[in-house]
Structures are given as structure tokens and as C-alpha cells.
MARMI-945232 format. One record per residue (C-alpha): residue number from 1; x, y, z. Coordinates in steps of 0.5 Angstrom, whole numbers. Each point is the difference from the previous one (the first is absolute). Layout:
N
NUM:X:Y:Z
...
END
This chain:
421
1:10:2:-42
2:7:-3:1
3:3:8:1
4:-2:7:1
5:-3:2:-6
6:3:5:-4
7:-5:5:-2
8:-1:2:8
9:3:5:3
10:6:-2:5
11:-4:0:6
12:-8:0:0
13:-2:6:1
14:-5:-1:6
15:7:-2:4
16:2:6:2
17:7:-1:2
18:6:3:0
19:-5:6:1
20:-2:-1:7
21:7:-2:0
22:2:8:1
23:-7:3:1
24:-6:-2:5
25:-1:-3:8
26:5:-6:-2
27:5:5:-3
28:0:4:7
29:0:-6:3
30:5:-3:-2
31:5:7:-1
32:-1:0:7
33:2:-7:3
34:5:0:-4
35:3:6:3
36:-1:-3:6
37:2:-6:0
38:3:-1:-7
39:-4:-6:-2
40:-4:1:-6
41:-7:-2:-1
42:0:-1:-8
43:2:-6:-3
44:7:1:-4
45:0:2:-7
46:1:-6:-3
47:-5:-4:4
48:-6:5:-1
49:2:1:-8
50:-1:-9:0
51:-6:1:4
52:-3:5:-5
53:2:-4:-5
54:-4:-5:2
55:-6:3:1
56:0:-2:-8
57:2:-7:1
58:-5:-6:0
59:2:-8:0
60:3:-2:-7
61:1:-7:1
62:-7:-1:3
63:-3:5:-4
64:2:-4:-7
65:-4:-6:4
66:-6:2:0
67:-1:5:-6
68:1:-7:-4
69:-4:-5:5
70:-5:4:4
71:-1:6:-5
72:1:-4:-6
73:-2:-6:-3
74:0:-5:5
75:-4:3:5
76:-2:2:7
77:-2:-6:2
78:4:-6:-3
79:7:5:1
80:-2:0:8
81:-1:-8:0
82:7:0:-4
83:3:5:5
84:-3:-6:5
85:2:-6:-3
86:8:3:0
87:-1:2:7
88:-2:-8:3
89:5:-3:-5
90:5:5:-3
91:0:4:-6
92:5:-6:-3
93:-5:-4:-1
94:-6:3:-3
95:2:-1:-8
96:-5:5:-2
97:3:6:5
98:2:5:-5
99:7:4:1
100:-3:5:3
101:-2:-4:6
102:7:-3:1
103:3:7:0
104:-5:2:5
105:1:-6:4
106:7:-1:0
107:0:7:3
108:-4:-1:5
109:4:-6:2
110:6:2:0
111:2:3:7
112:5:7:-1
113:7:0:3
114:-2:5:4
115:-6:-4:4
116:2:-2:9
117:-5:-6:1
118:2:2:8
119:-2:6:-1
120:-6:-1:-4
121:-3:-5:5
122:1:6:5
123:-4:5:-4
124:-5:-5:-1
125:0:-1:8
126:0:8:0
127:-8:-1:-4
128:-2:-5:4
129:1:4:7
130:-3:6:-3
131:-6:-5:-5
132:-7:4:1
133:4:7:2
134:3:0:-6
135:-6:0:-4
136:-2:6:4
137:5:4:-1
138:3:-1:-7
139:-7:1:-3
140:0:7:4
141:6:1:-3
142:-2:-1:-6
143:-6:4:0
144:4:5:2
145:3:-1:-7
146:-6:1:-4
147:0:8:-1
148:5:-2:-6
149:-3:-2:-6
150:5:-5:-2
151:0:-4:5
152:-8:0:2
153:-3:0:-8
154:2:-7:-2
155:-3:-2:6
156:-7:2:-2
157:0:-1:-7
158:1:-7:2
159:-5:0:6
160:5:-2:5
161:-1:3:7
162:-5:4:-3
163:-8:0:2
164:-3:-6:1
165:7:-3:-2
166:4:3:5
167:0:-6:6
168:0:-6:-6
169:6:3:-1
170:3:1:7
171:-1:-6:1
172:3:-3:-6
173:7:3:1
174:-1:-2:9
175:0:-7:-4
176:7:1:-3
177:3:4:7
178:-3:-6:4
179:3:-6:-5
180:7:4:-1
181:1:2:7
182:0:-9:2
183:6:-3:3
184:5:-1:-7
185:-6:2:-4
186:2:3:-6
187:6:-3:-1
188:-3:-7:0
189:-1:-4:-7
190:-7:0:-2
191:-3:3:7
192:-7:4:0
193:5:7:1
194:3:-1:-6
195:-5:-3:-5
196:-5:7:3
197:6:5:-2
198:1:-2:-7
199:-8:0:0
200:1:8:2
201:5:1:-5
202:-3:-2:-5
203:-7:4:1
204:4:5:1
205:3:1:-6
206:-7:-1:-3
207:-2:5:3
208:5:5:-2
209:0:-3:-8
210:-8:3:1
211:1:6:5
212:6:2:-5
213:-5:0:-6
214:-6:4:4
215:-3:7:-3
216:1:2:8
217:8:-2:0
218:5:6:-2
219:6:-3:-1
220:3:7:0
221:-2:1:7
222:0:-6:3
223:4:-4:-3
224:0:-8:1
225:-6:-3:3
226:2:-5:7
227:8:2:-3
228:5:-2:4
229:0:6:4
230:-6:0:2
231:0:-7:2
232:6:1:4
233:-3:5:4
234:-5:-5:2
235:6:-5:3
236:2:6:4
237:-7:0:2
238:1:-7:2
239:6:1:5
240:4:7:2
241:-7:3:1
242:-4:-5:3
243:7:-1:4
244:-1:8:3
245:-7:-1:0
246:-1:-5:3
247:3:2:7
248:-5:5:2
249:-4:-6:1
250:5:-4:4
251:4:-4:-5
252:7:0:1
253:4:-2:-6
254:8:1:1
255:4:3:-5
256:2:-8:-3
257:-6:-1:-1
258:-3:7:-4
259:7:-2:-4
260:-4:-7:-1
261:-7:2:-2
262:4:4:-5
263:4:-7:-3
264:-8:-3:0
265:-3:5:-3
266:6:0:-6
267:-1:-6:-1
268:-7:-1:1
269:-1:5:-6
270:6:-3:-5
271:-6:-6:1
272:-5:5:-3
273:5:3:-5
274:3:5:4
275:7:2:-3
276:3:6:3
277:7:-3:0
278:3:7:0
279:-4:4:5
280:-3:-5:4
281:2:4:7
282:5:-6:4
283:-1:5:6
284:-7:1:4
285:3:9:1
286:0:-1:-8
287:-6:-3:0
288:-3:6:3
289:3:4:-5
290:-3:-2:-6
291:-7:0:3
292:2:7:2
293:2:2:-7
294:-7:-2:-2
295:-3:2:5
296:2:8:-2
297:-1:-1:-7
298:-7:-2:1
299:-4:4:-5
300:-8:-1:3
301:-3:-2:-6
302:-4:-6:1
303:-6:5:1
304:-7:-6:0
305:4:-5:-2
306:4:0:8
307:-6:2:4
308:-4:-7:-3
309:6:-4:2
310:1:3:7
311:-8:2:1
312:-2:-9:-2
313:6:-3:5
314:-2:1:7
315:-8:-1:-1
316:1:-6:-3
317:1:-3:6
318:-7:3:3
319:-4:-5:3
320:-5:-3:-6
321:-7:1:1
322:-1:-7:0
323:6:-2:7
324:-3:-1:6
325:2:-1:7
326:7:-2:1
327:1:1:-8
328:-2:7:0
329:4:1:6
330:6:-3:-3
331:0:4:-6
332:-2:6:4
333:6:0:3
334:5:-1:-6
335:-4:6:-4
336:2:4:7
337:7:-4:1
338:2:2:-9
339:-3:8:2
340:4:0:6
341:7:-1:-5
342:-2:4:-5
343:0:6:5
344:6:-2:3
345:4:-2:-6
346:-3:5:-6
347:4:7:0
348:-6:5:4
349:1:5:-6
350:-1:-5:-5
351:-6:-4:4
352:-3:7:1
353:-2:-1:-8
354:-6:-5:1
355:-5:-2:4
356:2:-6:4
357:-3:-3:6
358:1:1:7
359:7:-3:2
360:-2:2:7
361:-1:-6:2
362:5:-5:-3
363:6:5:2
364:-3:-2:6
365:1:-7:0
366:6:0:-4
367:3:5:6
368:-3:-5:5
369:3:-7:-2
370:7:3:-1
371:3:0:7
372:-2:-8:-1
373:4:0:-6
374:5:4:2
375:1:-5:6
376:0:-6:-4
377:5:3:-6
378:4:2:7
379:-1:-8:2
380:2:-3:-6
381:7:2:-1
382:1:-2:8
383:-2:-8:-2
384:0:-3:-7
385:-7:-3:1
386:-4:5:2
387:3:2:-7
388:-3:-4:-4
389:-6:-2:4
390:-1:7:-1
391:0:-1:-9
392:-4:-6:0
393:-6:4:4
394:1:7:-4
395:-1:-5:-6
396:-5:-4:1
397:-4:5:2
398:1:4:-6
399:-2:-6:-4
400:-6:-1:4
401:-2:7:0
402:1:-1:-8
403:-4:-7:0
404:-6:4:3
405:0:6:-4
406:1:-3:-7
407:-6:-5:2
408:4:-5:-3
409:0:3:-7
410:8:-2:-4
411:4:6:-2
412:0:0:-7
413:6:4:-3
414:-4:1:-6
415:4:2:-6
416:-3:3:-6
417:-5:3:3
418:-4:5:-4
419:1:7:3
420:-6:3:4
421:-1:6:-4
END
């Protein structure tokens, strides 16, 4: 889908804004800090009309790729090997690759005007730093997001983070946030961090060809599934909220750094399709905004599709039947630690909803670490090598913990995958 579609309302329905612009919680809140400060916590106008837009704006460029390859003639399978084969040698040189392909890769490849590669490394030095917690506390914010429908539905219509699925699919996308957060990773021809990205993209696009033409999806309601809105909610979920989040814990990043983590994320989503050029936020206080507004305009109406998809995430860690010893002690202790983020990081009147574990313990020992952390961000800004000697270790235990808890298993980015139900 190239654009909004015509026959849906200006503003899918669930979205609730300029409504709770004017009434409810956030509408007081924010008479009151604006008369008290004069800061307004809404998006512009304009910015939050170009995000509403963009709740029914998919990937044309990539979508028209794999309605003619994965989705048509040609395949699943033989469409990923060319994908492959263009990724080692170039899409110039395989005679074969239809005009859909070298749209996409031409467009993939081409880096925008508005990319800082300094600022970039920056961002990805940002993950590094913060590597497992990031994990952490982005899945807790995400969770808190599955009380709406159109975010939550596409997930479990194609089995991502639902049910036994729920872990595969963390550590699918742990993957992706481990190889773009390398040192000149996503800007370096043919690095792992690039080929892993056009794979998401392209799943995600098949995902929302089939989500789309689901008896369970409303397009009146929801709009677009994975739209560009909501994959630009994901980003702010991968910089400014973590950024804030991140502190209670011991993690200190500067404002230069925030403004960093945000460059990343924009370009690590124009990797994935990502092109909210016109209300993508160039501040980390515009950010807030935007994840303000759709927190207000929340319409709560995932019901049991929500309450699978937080209920399967955090006892996916549990330890296994068949863990024993330091093994079982090891998974014991990430099933405590991801219960920990979940209580710490979900909204109470949201996490009230569902039936979690105890996050007793694991906010236990998230709170007990972070004096530690604490003194090594402190350290890092006073001598440069404890700096990087502090993200070589953040991400080499992040790829260990990955190595142990995938048991060697490759992630797959599968595309054209038949829906779960």
C-alpha cells in the first residue's frame, strides 16, 4: 500500500487524537504544565496530523518487491536467495533481478542528505553501552503498548511474540540491535547489520500484505498494520525512552548522546523502511511529545489478543524442565532479571492488567548493580579508555547471553510465513 487508502477515515478510528487532546488525564496535564511553564507537551498540529497520516502509510517501494517476488511467482524461497546474491555481489550484476528489486536496492543503498555518520557511530556506541538493558527495558515499554489493538494484532496474527513464539522472536530482533549497534556497522557495504535490516524490512512488509487481508483486521479502526507510525513509536522506544529509563538503573547518557541514539534510530529505521521524513522529531523533547500524544489517544482495545502477548514474554525465559545445575540457575536468573524491567518499566495501571511474575526479585537486582554502573558511566567520561573498554564488555556479554540463550540456533527473518491463525 503506496499511500492512505481512500476509503478509510482520515484518522483510524481506535486513535483517539485530537480527542484527548481536549479531554481526559493527558488533556489536564498538559492545561496544567503549559500554564506553568508554557511548554506544551502535544505535538504541533502539523506534526501530529503527518503522524496520524502515517498510521495508514506502509513501504511502497518494498512492498511492490515482494508482491512480485515473495508473494508471487517466483517465491519465498528462490526470492530470498536473489535477495542473498544481490547482497554479496550487487544487484548490477544478477541479469535476472526484476525492476522491483533494483528500485529497492537503489534505495536502500543510497544514503540520505540528512545522515551524520559521526553521529551515528555515537548512537550505535549509545546501544553498545546500554547492550542487554536495552533489551530490558524496550520490551517492557512495548508491552506496555499491547493494550491497543493495532499495534498488539499484527504481532499475534503472525505469531511474533505470541505464545511459545515469544522468546524466538526476542531474540530475532536481539540479533538485529546487537550487529547495527558494531562500531560502523550499518554504514559499511555488505556488513551483517545491513544484510539483517533489508531481511526485517522485507518481513515486514509481508507481514502487513497478509495482516492487512485478515478477516480479524479493521482498517476503519486501525488502519495500516506495522505503518509507519507505529514503527516510528518502536524507534522512540529504542532512544529517548530507554535514554530516561535507563538512569533509575545507573546509566548516564548526556544530552548529546539522547540527540545521537535518536540520529541512530532514524537511520536504522530508513534501513528497515522507515520514512517519516516530515515528522520524524529532531528533538528528544519532540520525541516525548509524540509518544505523549499516543499515549493519550490509547483506545485499550486489544482485549485477549494484548493480554497473550504480555502474559507469553517474561515466562518465556523460565528455566526449561530439562536445565539443570548452573544452566538452570542462569535461566533462573534472566526470568527474574526481564521480571524485574517489566515492573519497573510498564505503567502500574497498565501492568495491573495481566497476570506477571513477581518482579520483586529482579528490581532487586537491577537496583543493586546500578551504583556500579553508575561509577563506571561516571569513570568513562573522565578517561576515554575505560569508555571504550566499557562497550567492548556491555557487548560481548550481550552476544554471550545471546549465544547461550538461542543455543546456536540462526535467526531467520523468515518472510512469507503463513499467518498462526
Amino acid at each position: 500500500m503506496s499511500g492512505p487508502d481512500p476509503a478509510m477515515p482520515a484518522v483510524p478510528l481506535a486513535f483517539r487524537y485530537p480527542t484527548a487532546k481536549h479531554a481526559g488525564p493527558h488533556a489536564r496535564l498538559r492545561s496544567r504544565v503549559l500554564r506553568l511553564t508554557g511548554v506544551d507537551l502535544f505535538p504541533t498540529d502539523a506534526v501530529a496530523a503527518a503522524f496520524k497520516t502515517g498510521l495508514t502509510e506502509g513501504d511502497p517501494v518494498a512492498e511492490r518487491f515482494v508482491a512480485e517476488t515473495y508473494h508471487g511467482a517466483l517465491g519465498a524461497r528462490r526470492s530470498r536467495e536473489l535477495v542473498e546474491q544481490a547482497l554479496r555481489v550487487g544487484v548490477d550484476n544478477l541479469p535476472e533481478a526484476p525492476d522491483s528489486m533494483r528500485s529497492l536496492f537503489s534505495e536502500f543503498e543510497t544514503v540520505p542528505d540528512w545522515v551524520d555518520a559521526d553521529l551515528v557511530e555515537e548512537g550505535a556506541a549509545v546501544w553498545r553501552r546500554w547492550a542487554y538493558a536495552l533489551g530490558g527495558v524496550g520490551n517492557a515499554g512495548t508491552m506496555d503498548t499491547y493494550t491497543e489493538a493495532w499495534l498488539a494484532l499484527p504481532l499475534s496474527l503472525s505469531g511474533g511474540y505470541a505464545g511459545a513464539r515469544a522468546l524466538h522472536r526476542y531474540l530475532e530482533t536481539s540479533r538485529w540491535w546487537i550487529e547495527v549497534s558494531k562500531p560502523g556497522a550499518v554504514l559499511r557495504s555488505g556488513s551483517p547489520a545491513r544484510s539483517i535490516s533489508l531481511h526485517v524490512r522485507i518481513m515486514h512488509v509481508s507481514v502487513r500484505a497478509r495482516v492487512r487481508e485478515h478477516p480479524e483486521w479493521d482498517f476503519r479502526r486501525w488502519g495500516l498494520p506495522i505503518s509507519q507510525s507505529a514503527m516510528l513509536l518502536t524507534l522512540l522506544g529504542g532512544s529517548v525512552a530507554p535514554a530516561l529509563g535507563l538512569t533509575a538503573l545507573g546509566f548516564i547518557t548526556s544530552p548529546r548522546e539522547v540527540r545521537a541514539v535518536l540520529h541512530f534510530n532514524r537511520y536504522c529505521g530508513y534501513l528497515v523502511g522507515v520514512r517519516c521524513e516530515n515528522y520524524f522529531p529532531g528533538t528528544a523533547a519532540d520525541a516525548w511529545r509524540i509518544l505523549f500524544m499516543a499515549d493519550a489517544a490509547r483506545s485499550r482495545d486489544s482485549a485477549q489478543v494484548g493480554t497473550e502477548l504480555v502474559e507469553s514474554f517474561v515466562p518465556a525465559f523460565a528455566p526449561r524442565v530439562d536445565q539443570r545445575g548452573l544452566q538452570r540457575m542462569r535461566a533462573e536468573y534472566h526470568y527474574r532479571v526481564q521480571a524485574g524491567y517489566a515492573g519497573l518499566f510498564m505503567l502500574p495501571k497498565n501492568r495491573r492488567r495481566y497476570d506477571l511474575p513477581s518482579a520483586v526479585p529482579g528490581i532487586a537486582v537491577l537496583l543493586l548493580r546500578a551504583p556500579l554502573i553508575a561509577a563506571v558511566e561516571i569513570a568513562r567520561r573522565l578517561v576515554p579508555g575505560i569508555d571504550r573498554r566499557w562497550q567492548r564488555f556491555a557487548l560481548r556479554a550481550w552476544e554471550r547471553w545471546y549465544d547461550w540463550q538461542s543455543e546456536g540456533r540462526a535467526a531467520e527473518f523468515a518472510a512469507a510465513a503463513p499467518l498462526r491463525r
